[in-house]
Structures are given as C-alpha cells and as structure tokens.
C-alpha positions in Angstrom: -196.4 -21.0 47.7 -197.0 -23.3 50.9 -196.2 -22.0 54.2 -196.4 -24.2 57.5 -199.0 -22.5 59.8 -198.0 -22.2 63.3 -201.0 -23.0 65.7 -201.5 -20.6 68.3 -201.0 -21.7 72.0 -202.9 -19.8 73.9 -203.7 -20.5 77.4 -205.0 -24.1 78.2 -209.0 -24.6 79.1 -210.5 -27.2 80.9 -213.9 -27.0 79.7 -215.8 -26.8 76.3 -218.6 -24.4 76.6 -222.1 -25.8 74.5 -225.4 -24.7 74.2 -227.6 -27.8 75.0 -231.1 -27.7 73.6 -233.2 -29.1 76.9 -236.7 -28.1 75.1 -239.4 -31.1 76.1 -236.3 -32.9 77.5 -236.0 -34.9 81.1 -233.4 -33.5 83.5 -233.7 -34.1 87.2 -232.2 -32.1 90.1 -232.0 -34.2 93.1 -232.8 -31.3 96.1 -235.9 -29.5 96.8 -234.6 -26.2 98.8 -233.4 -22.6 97.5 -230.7 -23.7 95.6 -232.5 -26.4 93.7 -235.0 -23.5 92.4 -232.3 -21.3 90.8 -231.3 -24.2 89.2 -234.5 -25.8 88.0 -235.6 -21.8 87.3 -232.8 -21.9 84.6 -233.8 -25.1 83.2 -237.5 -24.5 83.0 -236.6 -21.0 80.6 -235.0 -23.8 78.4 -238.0 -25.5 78.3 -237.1 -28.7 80.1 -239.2 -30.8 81.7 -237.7 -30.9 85.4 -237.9 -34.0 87.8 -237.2 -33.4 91.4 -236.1 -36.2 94.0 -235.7 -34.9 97.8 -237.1 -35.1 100.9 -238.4 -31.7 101.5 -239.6 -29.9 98.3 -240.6 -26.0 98.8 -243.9 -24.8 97.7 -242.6 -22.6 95.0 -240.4 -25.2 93.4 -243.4 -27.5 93.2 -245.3 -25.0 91.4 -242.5 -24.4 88.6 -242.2 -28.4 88.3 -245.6 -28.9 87.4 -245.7 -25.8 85.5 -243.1 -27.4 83.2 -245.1 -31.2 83.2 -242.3 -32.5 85.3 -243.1 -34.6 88.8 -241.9 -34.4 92.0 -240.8 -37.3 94.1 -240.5 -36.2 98.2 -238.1 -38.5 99.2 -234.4 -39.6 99.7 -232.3 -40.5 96.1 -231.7 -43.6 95.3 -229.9 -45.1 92.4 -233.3 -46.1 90.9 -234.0 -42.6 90.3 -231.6 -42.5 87.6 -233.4 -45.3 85.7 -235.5 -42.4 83.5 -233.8 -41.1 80.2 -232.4 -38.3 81.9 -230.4 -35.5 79.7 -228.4 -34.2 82.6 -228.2 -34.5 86.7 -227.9 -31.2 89.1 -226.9 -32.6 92.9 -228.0 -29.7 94.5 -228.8 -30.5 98.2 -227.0 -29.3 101.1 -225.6 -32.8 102.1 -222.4 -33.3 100.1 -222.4 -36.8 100.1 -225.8 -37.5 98.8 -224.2 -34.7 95.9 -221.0 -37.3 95.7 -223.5 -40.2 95.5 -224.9 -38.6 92.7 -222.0 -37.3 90.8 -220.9 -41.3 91.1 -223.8 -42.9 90.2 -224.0 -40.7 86.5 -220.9 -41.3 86.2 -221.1 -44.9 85.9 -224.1 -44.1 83.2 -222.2 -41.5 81.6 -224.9 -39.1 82.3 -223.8 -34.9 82.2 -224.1 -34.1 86.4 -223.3 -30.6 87.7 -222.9 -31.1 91.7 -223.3 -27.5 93.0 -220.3 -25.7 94.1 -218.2 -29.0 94.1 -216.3 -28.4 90.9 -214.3 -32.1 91.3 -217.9 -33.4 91.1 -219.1 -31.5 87.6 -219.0 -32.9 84.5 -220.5 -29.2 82.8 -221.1 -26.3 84.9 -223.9 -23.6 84.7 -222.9 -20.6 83.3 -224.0 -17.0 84.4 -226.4 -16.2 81.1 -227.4 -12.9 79.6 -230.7 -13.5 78.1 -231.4 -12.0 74.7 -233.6 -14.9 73.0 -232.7 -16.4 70.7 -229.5 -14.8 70.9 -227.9 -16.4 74.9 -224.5 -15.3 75.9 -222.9 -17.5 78.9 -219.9 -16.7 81.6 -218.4 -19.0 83.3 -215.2 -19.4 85.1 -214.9 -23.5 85.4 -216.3 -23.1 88.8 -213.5 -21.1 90.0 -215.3 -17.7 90.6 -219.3 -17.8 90.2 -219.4 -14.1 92.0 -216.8 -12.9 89.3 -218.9 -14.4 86.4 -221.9 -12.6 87.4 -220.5 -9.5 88.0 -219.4 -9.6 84.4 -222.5 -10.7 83.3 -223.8 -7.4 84.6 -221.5 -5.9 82.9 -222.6 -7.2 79.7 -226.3 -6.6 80.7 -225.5 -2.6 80.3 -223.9 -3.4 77.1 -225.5 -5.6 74.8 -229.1 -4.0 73.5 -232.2 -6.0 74.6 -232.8 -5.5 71.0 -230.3 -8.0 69.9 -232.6 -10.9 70.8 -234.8 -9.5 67.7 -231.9 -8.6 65.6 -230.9 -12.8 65.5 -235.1 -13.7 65.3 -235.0 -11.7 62.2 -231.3 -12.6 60.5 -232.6 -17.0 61.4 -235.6 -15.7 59.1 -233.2 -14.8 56.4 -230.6 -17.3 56.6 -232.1 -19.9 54.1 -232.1 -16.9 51.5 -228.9 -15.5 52.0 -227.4 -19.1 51.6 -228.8 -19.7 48.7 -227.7 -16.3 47.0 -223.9 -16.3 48.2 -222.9 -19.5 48.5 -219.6 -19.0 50.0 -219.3 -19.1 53.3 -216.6 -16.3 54.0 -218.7 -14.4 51.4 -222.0 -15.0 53.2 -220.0 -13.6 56.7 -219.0 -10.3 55.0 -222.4 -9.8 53.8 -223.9 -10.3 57.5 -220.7 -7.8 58.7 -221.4 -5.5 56.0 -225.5 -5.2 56.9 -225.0 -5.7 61.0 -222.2 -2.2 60.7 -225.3 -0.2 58.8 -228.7 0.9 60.1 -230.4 -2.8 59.5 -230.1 -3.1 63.4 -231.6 0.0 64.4 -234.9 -1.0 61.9 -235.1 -4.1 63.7 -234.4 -2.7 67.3 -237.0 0.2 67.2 -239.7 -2.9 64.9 -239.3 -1.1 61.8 -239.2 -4.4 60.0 -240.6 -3.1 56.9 -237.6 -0.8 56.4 -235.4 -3.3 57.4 -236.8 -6.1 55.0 -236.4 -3.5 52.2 -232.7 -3.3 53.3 -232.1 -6.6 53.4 -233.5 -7.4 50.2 -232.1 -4.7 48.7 -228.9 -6.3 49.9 -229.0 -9.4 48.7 -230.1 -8.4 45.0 -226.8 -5.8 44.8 -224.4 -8.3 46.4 -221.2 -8.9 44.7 -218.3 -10.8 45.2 -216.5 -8.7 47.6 -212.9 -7.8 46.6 -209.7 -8.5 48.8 -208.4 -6.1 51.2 -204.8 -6.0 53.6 -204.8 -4.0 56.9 -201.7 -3.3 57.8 -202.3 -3.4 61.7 -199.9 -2.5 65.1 -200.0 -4.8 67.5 -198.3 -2.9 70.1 -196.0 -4.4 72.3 -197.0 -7.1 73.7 -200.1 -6.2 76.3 -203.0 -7.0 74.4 -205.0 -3.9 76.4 -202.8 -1.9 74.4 -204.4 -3.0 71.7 -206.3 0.2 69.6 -210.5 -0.3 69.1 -209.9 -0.3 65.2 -207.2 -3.0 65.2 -209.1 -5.2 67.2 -212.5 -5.2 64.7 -209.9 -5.8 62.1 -208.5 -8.9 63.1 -211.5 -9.9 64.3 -212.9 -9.4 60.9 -209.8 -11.2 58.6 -210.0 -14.2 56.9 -206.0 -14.3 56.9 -204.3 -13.5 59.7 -200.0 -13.2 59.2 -198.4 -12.6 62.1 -194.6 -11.9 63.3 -192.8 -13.7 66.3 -193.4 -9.8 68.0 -197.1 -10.8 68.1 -197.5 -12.2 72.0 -200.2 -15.3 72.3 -202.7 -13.3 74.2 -203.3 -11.2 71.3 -203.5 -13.6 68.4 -206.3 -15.4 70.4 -208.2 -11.6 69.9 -208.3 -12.5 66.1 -211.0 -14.6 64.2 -210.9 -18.3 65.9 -211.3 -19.5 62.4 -208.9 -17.4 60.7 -206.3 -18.8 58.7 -203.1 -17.9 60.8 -199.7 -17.7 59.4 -196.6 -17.6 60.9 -193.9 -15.4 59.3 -192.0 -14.7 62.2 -188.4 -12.8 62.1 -185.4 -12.2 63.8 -181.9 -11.0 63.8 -180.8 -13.2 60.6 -183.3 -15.4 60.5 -186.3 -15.0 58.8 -189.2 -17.5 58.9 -190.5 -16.6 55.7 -188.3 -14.2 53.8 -190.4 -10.1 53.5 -190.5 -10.5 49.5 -192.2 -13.9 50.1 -194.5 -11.6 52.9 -195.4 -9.7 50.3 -196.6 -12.1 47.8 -198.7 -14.3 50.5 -200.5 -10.3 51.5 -201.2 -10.7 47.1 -202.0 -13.7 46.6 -204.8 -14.1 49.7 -206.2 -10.3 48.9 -206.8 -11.3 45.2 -208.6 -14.3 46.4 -211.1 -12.1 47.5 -209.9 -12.1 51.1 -209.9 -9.6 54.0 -206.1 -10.0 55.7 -204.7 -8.9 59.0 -201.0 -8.2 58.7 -200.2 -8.4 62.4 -197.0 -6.8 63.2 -195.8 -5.9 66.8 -195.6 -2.2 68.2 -196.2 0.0 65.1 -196.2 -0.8 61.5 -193.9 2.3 60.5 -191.6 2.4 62.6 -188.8 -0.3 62.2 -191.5 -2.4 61.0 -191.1 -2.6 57.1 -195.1 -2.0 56.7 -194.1 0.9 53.7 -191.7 -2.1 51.7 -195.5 -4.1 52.2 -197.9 -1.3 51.3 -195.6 -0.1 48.1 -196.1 -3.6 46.5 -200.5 -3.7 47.5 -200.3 -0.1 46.1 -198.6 -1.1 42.6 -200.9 -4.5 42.4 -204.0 -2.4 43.0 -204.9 -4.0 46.3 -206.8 -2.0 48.7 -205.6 -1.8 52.0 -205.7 0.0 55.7 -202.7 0.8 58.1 -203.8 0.4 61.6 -200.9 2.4 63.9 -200.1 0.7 67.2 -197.9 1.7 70.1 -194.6 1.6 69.5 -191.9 -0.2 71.9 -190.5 2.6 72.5 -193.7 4.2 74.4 -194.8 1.1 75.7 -191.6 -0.1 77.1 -190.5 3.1 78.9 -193.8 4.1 80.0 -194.3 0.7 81.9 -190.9 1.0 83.3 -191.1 4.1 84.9 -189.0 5.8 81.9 -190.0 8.9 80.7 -188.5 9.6 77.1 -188.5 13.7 77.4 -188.8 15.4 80.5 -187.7 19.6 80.9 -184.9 18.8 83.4 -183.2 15.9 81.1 -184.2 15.6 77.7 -185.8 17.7 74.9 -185.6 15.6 72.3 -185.6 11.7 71.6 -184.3 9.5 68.5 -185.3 6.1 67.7 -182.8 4.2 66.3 -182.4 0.4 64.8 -179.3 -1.2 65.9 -179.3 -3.9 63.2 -175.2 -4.4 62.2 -174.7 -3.6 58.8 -171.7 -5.6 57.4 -170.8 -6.3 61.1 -170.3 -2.7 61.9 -173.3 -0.5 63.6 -173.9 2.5 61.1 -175.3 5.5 63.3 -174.7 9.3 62.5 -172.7 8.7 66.2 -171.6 12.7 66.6 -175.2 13.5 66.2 -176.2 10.8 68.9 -174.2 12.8 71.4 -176.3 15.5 72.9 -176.6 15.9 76.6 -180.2 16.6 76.7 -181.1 14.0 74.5 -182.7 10.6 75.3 -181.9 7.8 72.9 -184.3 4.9 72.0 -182.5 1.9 70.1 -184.6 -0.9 68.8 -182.9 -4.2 67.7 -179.6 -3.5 69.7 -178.9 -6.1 71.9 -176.5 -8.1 69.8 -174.5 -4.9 68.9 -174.6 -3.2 72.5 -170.9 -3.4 73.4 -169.9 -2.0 69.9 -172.4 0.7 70.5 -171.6 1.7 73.7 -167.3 2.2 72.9 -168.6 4.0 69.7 -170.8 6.3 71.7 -168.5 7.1 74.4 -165.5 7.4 71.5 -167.4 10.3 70.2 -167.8 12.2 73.3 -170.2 10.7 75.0 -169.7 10.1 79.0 -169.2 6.9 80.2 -171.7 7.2 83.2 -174.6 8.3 81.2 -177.3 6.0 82.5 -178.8 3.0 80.0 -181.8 0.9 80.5 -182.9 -2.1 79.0 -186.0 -3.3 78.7 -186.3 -7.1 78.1 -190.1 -8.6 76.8 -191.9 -4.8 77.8 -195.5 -4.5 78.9 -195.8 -8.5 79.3 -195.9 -10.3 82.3 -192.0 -11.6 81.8 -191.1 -7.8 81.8 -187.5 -7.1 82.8 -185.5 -3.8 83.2 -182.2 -4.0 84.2 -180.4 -0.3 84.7 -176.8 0.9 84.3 -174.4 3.0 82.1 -172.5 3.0 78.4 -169.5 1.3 80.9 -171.3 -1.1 82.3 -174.2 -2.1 80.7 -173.2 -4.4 77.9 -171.8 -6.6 80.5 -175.4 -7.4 82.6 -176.6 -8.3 79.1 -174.8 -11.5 79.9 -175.2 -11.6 84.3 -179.1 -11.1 84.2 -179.3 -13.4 80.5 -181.2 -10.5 78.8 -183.4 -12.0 76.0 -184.9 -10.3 73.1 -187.0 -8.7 72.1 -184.9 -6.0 74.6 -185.6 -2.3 73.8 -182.2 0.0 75.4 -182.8 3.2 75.9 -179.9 5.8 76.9 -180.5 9.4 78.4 -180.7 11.1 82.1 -184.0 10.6 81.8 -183.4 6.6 83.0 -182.4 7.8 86.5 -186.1 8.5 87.0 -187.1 4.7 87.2 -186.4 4.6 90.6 -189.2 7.3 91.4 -191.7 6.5 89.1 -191.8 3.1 88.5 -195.0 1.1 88.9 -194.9 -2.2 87.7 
C-alpha cells in the first residue's frame, strides 16, 4: 500500500545550525577590546588557533592568543589580512564600518564572517553554548535576542547533568561495536534508547565504568531484533503545551509517525525529525486515507519491527475511533500503548472562558458527535433537554441549524445561550456567542471554519467574566 506523505511545514528558519570543528584551524577576529576576548575565549575552547588584527590589543587577549600559537598584529585591517587560509572572520570592533569592511571583503572570498551585533552583516552567528564535552548544546536566536538565548541557556545549565559530557565519551567508545552487532540503524537507536532509559547513565555519571561496561556488554550479547509496537497517542487540541510528558517521549521515539488533519504544525515538528510522517488526514466526508486502510498501514509498519505514533487530535477515545484501531492490533498480536490527551471539549471551553459544570448552571455535561447520519442528526433529543445541563457537540457545524429547530422542538428554549468555538487553544482561536435562534446564522456572518467545537448550556453566559485569552 503506497500513501503520499505530506511534508510538515513548520515555521520557516533562516539559518542552519552546525558544529564546525575549528581544532588547529586559522580564524581571525579583527578587534582587540572586550568583546573581541569573549569571542576569541570561545574559539580558543575549540581549539583554534586565533589571529588578531587591531590597533589596540588588551593584555589579557594577547595572552590567550599566544596561549593558542596564534599571533597578534596591532594595527588597522586591511584587505591583506585576509590573504591567510582563514576558516572564519569575527568583525568585532566598535567601529561599524571597519565591521562592514570586513563582512564585504569575506564576502567576496566566500569566507564564514560573524560581524558582532550586526545580524545583516553575519554569515553564521555564535550561539549561546552549554558545555558538556564532548557532548555541546547551542542557542541561538538568528541574532534577534542574544539576552533571550542566554537566559535559556541557564536554563538548560540547571537541567542537563554535567555528567552527560562522560555519558557521550563513553557511548563514542562503544559505537564501533554496537555498529558492528546491530547493523540496522533504527535498530541500533532503540538499543542506545533502551540502555540511556536504564541505570547505564548513573554508572557512568557517578565513574562506575566497570558496572556500566558489564551493562553494556551484557546488552549487546542479549540484543534481539526488537519487535513493532503502536502508541495510540492524544494530541490535544491544538496548543502543543498541552501536550502530556508521555506523549511527547513517544513521538519523539517513533519510527512512523501517522497523523490526522486535527494534528496542528507546531506539534508534528515535536516528533522525531527523521520520522517517517504520514498524512491520513479526515474530514466530514472526506477521508484522506480511508480508517480500514489506517488500520492496515499501523500493521504493516509495527510488523516491520517499527515503533509508530498514531497522532490523533484531542483524545484518542473520545470521537476519535482509537478502539476501531486498537481492536484490529489486539487481534494481530501487536503490542501497543494509548496515550490520552485533552479532549476539545476541555481545551476549547477552558481557553474561552467556558466552564462546562458550574453549581449555579450545570450539573452534568454530554458530549455528543454531530456527524448526520443519512442526512438527519440522530441524538436521544428529549434527553438533551435538561435545564441544568451543559451540552458539548463535536463535529456539528454542518448540521447546526437542523440541531438547533430539533432541540428547541423538543422543549428546549430558544434563548438558551450557544458558543462556538472555531480552531480552540491555537493562535487563530475564535468564539463567537449567541442562542439555539440565532446562532446557526453567525456560522455564515463571522465564516466559522472547522474544526468548530459548539457548546450549549447557561454555563456560556460566563465568557464574558472569565475569559482570558
């Protein structure tokens, strides 16, 4: 079975972050003040060797040069100071069009020039590093916000162990074994997942290498071709901070990632960048890839030995059709996890303002699909009219008018107060507010889009107090 995969868009970048290996190489920073030493301090931890070209050159900047067998060169740049194989240019004086002369100048030799705090004038930019060699983890925000990247590089300080450092010195002295054990690459990553989620880092982190060289071989002469596994994962709907801890490690650990068109941009870029990711998108009578077909791509992948992420939006149970998937892994003998997530219906009312039970308006609350079934709603309508009763209807935008005259047919008043909640806990969020008389007809006036969640109770009348976004 072929399926076209959709290409996530996520948000556009205008850089590509690298690690450049500057060990024993040439790089010159034209500047010899305060600035110039934070920069030529970073470079020298790189092992560079660091040329400087500037008039003035401070006393403790000379010393770091000729610690790192670099020269100085007190005077003012010239375009015959770019004659040396350099590997990259930092323009770090306090004259900005000796930094423009620079950034020029390598230009026109294609040379990688960073001209401090003059982002037009960069060609890479230096990122705010937590050090944890080997391992080096960078910030940066394209120039934009230095102050912003460092304060989440301190952050990350108080997170990430100083012990990690030894952790990736210890798996580089492995790697050459592992690879020639499992010599499948997604089976080599489960094996590093598998042995970095059990004590091996602790062993290394506290230098108990002994115990964690028994592990490891221990590891390697018990592996086995892993078996396939499904997790059947909320997304929520739609902010990715919504997001629970266990669904994100398990998209960030799947092979195969099939997602639904409920499944907002910002949180397929949490998954795996090299995933495979599927697109099996739904809607109201039109179905990207039909749910039997679903069911036998979840199959086919998990019997290849693969770990997939079946992405769904809000929860997986609840108008979601994750039991039709998990009945069909249960009777192929497929292993597999369900991963709740919030469902529309709290999301949506809580960011706008709508509480579904409250004691003055609402006791209970029913969640409803409003899918039309032969072109007709079918709802239990004289159960759905209850004063104290807030209803949530998912799916009901299409069907609103018919569901509306039905409700108030049954007894139901026509000013009872509706909300509907158009793209919910996104930035596009909309909530537009009126009653079972009204209502159907500001679908149209304010062009409501799905995905719309309506909700339809006294309990609406409380958006205007305790709304907050």
């Amino acid at each position: 079975m072929h399926v076209k995969q959709n290409e996530c868009k996520g948000g556009s970048v205008d850089i590509f972050p690298i690690s450049l290996k500057l060990k024993q190489q040439i790089c010159l920073i034209v500047g010899g003040g305060a600035i110039a030493y934070r920069k030529a301090f970073l470079l020298h931890k790189a092992g560079a060797i660091i040329h400087i070209v500037a008039p003035y050159i401070s006393d403790e900047l000379r010393e770091l040069v000729k610690s790192s067998h670099g020269c100085v060169n007190e005077k003012p740049f010239s375009a015959d100071d770019l004659n040396l194989p350099y590997k990259l240019v930092i323009a770090a004086t306090d004259a900005p069009l000796v930094n423009r002369q620079v950034f020029d100048l390598c230009e026109a030799r294609n040379l990688l020039v960073n001209s401090v705090d003059d982002i037009p004038h960069c060609r890479f930019m230096v990122p705010a590093i937590i050090d944890r060699s080997p391992l080096v983890i960078s910030v940066a925000s394209n120039g934009t916000s230095p102050v912003l990247s460092r304060q989440i590089r301190t952050q990350l300080e108080t997170l990430i162990p100083h012990g990690m450092g030894k952790l990736a010195e210890f798996s580089g002295q492995w790697r050459q074994r592992v690879k020639a054990k499992i010599h499948n690459p997604d089976e080599r990553r489960i094996f590093w997942e598998n042995l970095y989620a059990g004590p091996l880092k602790e062993h290394v982190f506290n230098d108990q290498l002994e115990k964690a060289t028994r592990l490891m071989q221990d590891a390697l002469n018990c592996w086995e071709t892993p078996t396939g596994e499904v997790y059947l994962v909320g997304a929520g709907p739609g902010d990715p901070e919504l997001l629970t801890l266990k669904a994100l490690r398990l998209m960030q650990q799947s092979d195969v990632v099939l997602y639904d068109r409920l499944v907002s941009a910002p949180i397929l870029e949490l998954c795996r960048r090299d995933a495979e990711k599927i697109y099996v998108g739904k809607a109201r009578a039109k179905h990207a890839v039909p749910q039997h077909n679903i069911n036998q791509l979840l199959i086919e992948h998990a019997k290849a030995g693969k770990r997939v992420c079946r992405l769904k939006g809000g929860d997986p149970f609840i108008f979601g059709r994750g039991g039709e998937e998990i009945q069909e892994l249960f009777e192929e003998n497929i292993s597999f996890q369900v991963v709740p997530g919030i469902t529309a219906a709290s999301g949506c009312s809580a960011y706008a303002g709508i509480p579904l039970t409250h004691r003055d308006y609402a006791q209970s609350v029913r969640f409803l699909t409003g899918h039309l079934k032969d072109g007709s709603p079918e709802l239990p309508w004289r159960e759905l009219v209850y004063e104290n009763q807030t209803l949530v209807l998912y799916m009901g935008l299409i069907g609103l008018e018919e569901i509306c005259q039905k409700l108030i047919q049954h007894g139901q008043r026509e000013d009872m107060p509706v909300a509907l909640i158009s793209k919910g806990t996104t930035p596009e969020q909309h909530v537009v507010v009126g009653t079972l008389k009204n209502i159907a007809a500001q679908v149209i006036e304010h062009d409501i889009q799905a995905p719309t969640l309506t909700i339809i109770g006294e309990v609406v009348q409380l958006r205007s107090q305790l709304q907050w976004q």
